[in-house]
N, C-alpha and C positions, 0 to 999 in steps of 0.2 A: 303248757307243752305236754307232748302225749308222753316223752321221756319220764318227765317229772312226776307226772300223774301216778306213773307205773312203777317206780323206786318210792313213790311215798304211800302207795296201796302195799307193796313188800313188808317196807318200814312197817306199815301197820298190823303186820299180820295174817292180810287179805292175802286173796290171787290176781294177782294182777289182771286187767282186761283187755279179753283176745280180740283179736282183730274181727272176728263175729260180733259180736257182744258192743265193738265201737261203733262199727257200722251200721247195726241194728237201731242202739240208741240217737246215733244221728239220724238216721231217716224218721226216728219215731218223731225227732221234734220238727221234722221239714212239713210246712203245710204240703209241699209241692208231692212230696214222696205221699202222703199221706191220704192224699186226695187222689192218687195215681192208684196208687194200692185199694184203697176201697171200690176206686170203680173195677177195676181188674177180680173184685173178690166177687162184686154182684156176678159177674157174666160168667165168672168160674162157677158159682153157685150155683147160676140158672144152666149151667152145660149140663150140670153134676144133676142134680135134680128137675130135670128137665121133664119127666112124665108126673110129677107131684105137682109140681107149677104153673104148667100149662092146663088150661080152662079145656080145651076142645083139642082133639085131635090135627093136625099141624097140616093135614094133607085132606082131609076131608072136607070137601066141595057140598055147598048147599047154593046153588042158585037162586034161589027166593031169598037169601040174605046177602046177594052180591053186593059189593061197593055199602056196605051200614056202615056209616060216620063215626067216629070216634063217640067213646061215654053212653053207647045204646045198651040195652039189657043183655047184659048177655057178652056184649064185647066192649070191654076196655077202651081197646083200639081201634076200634070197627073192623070190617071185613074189607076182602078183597077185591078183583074183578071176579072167581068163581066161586065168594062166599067164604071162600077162607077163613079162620080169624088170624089176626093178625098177630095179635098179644103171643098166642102160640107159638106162630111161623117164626117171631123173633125170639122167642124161648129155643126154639131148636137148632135156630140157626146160628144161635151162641155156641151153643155143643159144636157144630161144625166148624167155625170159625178157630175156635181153640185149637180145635186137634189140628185143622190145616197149621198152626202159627207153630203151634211144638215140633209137629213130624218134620215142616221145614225147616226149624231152626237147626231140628234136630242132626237132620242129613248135612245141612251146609254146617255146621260145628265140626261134627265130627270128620268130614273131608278137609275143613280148613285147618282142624287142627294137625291134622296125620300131614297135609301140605306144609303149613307153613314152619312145623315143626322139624321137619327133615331139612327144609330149605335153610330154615333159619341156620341151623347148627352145623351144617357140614358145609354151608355153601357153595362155592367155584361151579362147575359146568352145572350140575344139579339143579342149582337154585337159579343160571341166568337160564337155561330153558325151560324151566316151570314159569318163573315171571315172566318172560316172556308171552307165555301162554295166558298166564293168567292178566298180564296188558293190553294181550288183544281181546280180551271177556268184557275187560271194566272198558275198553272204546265203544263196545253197544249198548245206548240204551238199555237202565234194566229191564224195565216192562218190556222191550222189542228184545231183548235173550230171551226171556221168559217164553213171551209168544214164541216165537222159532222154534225153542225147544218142547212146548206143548204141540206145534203142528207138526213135528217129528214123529214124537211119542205116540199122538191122538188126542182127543179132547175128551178131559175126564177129569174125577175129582183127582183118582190118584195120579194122574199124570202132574195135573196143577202141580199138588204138591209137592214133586219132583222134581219140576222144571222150576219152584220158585227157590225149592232148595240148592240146584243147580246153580242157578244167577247168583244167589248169594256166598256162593263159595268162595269168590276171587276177595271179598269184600273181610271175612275171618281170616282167609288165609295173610291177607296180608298184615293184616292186625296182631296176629300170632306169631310171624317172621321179624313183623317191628319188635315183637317183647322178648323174642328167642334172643336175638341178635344184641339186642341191649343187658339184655341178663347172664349171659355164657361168658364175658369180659369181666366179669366179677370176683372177686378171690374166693368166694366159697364153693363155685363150680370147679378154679384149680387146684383148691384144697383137694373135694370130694377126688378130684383126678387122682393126685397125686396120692391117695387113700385106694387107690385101684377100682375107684366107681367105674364101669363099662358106660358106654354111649348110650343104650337103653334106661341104663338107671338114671344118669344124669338128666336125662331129656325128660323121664315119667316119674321122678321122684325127688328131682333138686330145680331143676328150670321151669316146668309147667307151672307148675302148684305155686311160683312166687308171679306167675304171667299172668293170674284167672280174672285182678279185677277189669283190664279192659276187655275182655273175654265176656264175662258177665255183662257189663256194659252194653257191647254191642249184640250179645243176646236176646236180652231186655226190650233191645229196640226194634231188633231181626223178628221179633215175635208181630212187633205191630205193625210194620211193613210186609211181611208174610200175608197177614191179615189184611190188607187194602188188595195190595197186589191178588191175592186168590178172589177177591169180589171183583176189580178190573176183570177179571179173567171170566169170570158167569155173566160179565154183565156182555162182554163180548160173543160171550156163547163159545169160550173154549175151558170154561171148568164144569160147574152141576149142571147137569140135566134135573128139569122139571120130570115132577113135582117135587124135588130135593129145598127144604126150605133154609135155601142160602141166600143171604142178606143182599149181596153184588146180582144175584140171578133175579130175586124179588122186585129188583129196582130196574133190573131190565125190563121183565114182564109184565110193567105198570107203567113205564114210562108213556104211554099215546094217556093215560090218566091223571097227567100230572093238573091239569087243570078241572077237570071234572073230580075228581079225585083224590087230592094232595096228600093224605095218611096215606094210601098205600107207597108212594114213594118215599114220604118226610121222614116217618118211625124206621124203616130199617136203614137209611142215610142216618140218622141219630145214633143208631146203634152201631154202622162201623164208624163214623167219629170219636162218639165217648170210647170204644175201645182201642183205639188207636194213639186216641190222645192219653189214655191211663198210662199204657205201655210206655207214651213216651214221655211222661211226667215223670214216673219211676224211674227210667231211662236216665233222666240227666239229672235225679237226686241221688242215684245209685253213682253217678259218675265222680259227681262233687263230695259224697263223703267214703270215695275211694283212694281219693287225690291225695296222695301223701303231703303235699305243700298246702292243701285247705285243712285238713286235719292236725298238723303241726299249730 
């Protein structure tokens, strides 16, 4: 028991172990998490170092090596239909894949948290005409919000990333209403009250911070679905514009290749799966040793 654990680390002398420190050690021993995490480190790496690790420049066209097969001199990967290398374009196209998965997570967090947090705690008219609102978002389709809200905006990278952050707001918010709502019934929120804590403090200093592991959670996961959903979206031709080397636009621009051709479609399909699948490996070993009933 984690009780026991922590009055016999006292007993000893030690510091007892924070809920960082548990969580970390259990995912250290999860193959699941651990396998999650390493792929998610390679493509942060190769975003991060993205001009050291790529062989050839990402966007420069040699015709005389159009469509070169995987394993040729020169190209890992082989080339494309205008010569491309490939190894590159999916080196760069990791850098872009990231920042789309953060910036969206980013905007739908922070709307859902500002939503679901005001909804959760004060509730009555407030909260039934925001879910409301927010019941008619989650009845479309997310990829068919998404789009709508890209054909509004315009079709762009930054638009994508708007519109994916957008659809994902109904999705935090109510994630964060379900933890508000369950955590303000608690006697240390009517302590802190009856101690003259104000409605701000309560909310950004005693209820969030005890709300963050499914928060985290669905973050985690928000990242990888960000990441599919903005490739849907190039491969449609309402996120990058060519010659932008985005993995969803790469697989557009090759698909009449897929038989003559199969690398240039196969390796960046490779590349949004392993990223997709890290995220959501992470995802559900972040879930299970946040679970206070699997941790007991």
């Amino acid at each position: 028991m984690r009780t026991q654990s922590a009055v016999s680390a006292i007993s000893d002398g030690a510091k007892p172990p924070t809920l960082f420190r548990e969580t970390v050690s259990i995912l250290a021993q999860s193959r699941t998490a651990v396998a999650g995490a390493l792929i998610i480190l390679v493509f942060i790496l190769c975003a991060i170092a993205a001009p050291l690790l790529s062989p050839h420049d990402p966007v420069a066209q040699v015709i005389a090596d159009r469509q070169t097969p995987p394993f040729s001199p020169g190209h890992l990967l082989g080339t494309d239909e205008l010569g491309r290398d490939l190894l590159s374009r999916i080196i760069y196209g990791a850098r872009i894949s990231m920042v789309i998965g953060i910036v969206s997570v980013g905007i739908s967090l922070s709307l859902g948290l500002l939503i679901g947090t005001l909804c959760g705690y004060y509730g009555g008219w407030l909260d039934r005409i925001v879910m409301r609102l927010i019941d008619i978002m989650l009845a479309f389709p997310y990829i068919l919000l998404t789009i709508v809200i890209v054909a509004i905006l315009g079709s762009s990278l930054v638009n994508a990333m708007i519109a994916i952050g957008i659809s994902q707001v109904p999705v935090y918010a109510r994630v964060v209403r379900a933890s508000v709502l369950a955590e303000k019934e608690n006697d240390y929120v009517a302590a802190e009250r009856s101690l003259g804590a104000g409605d701000l403090s309560l909310m950004a200093g005693t209820i969030l911070p005890n709300c963050l592991a499914p928060i985290f959670v669905q973050a985690t996961l928000g990242i990888g679905d960000a990441i599919l959903s903005s490739a849907a979206l190039s491969f449609l031709g309402l996120g990058a514009k060519p010659p932008t080397p985005e993995w969803g636009l790469m697989i557009a621009s090759a698909k009449e290749f897929v038989t003559s051709a199969w690398w240039i479609v196969t390796f960046p399909g490779i590349a949004i799966l392993l990223t997709v699948l890290g995220f959501n490996l992470l995802s559900d070993s972040l879930r299970d040793a946040l679970d206070p009933r699997l941790r007991d």
